[in-house]
Structure formats: structure tokens, C-alpha cells
C-alpha positions as CSV (number, residue, x, y, z in Angstrom):
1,X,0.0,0.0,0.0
2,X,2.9,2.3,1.2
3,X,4.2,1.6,-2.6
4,X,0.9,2.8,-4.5
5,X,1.1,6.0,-2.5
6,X,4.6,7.0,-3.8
7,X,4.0,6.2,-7.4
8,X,0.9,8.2,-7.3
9,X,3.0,11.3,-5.2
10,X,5.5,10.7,-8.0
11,X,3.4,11.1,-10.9
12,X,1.5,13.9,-9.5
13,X,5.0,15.6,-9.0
14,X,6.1,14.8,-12.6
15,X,2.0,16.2,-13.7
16,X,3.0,19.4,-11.7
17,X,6.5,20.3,-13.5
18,X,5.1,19.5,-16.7
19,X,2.3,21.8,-16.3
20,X,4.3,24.4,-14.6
21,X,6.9,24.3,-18.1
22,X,3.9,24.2,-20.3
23,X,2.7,27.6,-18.6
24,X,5.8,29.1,-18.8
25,X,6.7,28.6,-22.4
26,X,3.6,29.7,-23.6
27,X,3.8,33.3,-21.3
28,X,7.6,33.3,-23.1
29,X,5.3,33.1,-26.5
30,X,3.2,35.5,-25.7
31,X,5.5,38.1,-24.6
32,X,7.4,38.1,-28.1
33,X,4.8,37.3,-30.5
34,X,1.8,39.8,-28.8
35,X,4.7,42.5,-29.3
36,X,3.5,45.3,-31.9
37,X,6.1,46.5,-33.7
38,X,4.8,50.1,-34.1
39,X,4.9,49.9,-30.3
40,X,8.4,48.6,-30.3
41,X,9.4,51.8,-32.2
42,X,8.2,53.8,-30.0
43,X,9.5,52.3,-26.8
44,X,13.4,52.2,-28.7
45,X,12.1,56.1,-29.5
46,X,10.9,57.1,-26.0
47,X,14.2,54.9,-24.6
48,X,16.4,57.2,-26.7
49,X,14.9,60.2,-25.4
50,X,15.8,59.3,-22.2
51,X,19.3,58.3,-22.4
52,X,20.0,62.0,-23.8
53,X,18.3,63.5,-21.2
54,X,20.2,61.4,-18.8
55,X,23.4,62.7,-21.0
56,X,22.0,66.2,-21.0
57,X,21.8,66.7,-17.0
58,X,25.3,65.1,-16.6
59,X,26.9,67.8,-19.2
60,X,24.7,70.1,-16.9
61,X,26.1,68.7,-13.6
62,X,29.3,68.7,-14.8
63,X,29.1,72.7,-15.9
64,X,27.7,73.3,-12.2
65,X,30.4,71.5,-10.2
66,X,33.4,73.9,-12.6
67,X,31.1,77.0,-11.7
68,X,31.0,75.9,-8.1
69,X,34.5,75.6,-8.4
70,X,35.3,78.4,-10.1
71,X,33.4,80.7,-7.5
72,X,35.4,79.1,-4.4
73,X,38.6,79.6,-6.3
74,X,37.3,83.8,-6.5
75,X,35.9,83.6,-3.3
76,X,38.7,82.4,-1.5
77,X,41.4,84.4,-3.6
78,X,38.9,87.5,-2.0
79,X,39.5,86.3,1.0
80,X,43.1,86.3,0.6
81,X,43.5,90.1,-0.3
């Protein structure tokens, strides 16, 4: 009796990871056929934006930090009068 209840837990077990690959290939299929490629254009578009606005505020961080500098650099040879 003990032997019936492992082959049944077994082949449940093997049911399960079957079922569980199944579902996961077909979300995989989904995800890259449902994909329109007008939308796809726009996302590489709007993702392009971004990365040169990301560029365009570290140019502008980096002019800050050398007019920061160059004001501490006045201010201090002020001081030093």
C-alpha cells in the first residue's frame, strides 16, 4: 500500500513540473509574438529620449560642479586680499 502512495505522489510531481513548463513557455510566447512592432518603435524612441536627457543633465552637472568651483577659487582668492 505504502508503494501505491509513492508512485501516485511521483506522478503527480512529474504532472506538476510538466504543467508548470507548459505555462511558462507559452507566457515566453506571448511576450514576443503579442509584441507590436509600431509599439516597439516607440518604446526604442521614447528609450532614446531618455538616455540624452540622462546625458543632457550630466553635461549640466558637470558645468555646475566647474562653476562651483570656479566661485570658491574667487571667493577664497577674496579672501586672501
Amino acid at each position: 500500500m505504502h508503494g501505491f502512495f509513492s508512485v501516485i505522489f511521483a506522478g503527480a510531481s512529474v504532472i506538476g513540473i510538466i504543467l508548470v513548463g507548459l505555462i511558462v513557455l507559452i507566457g515566453i510566447k506571448i511576450a514576443k509574438s503579442g509584441r507590436d512592432p509600431e509599439i516597439l518603435e516607440r518604446e526604442r524612441q521614447d528609450t532614446q529620449r531618455i538616455q540624452e536627457i540622462h546625458q543632457g543633465l550630466a553635461r549640466l552637472d558637470d558645468r555646475v560642479e566647474a562653476l562651483e568651483t570656479l566661485l570658491l577659487d574667487l571667493e577664497k582668492t577674496r579672501r586672501d586680499r
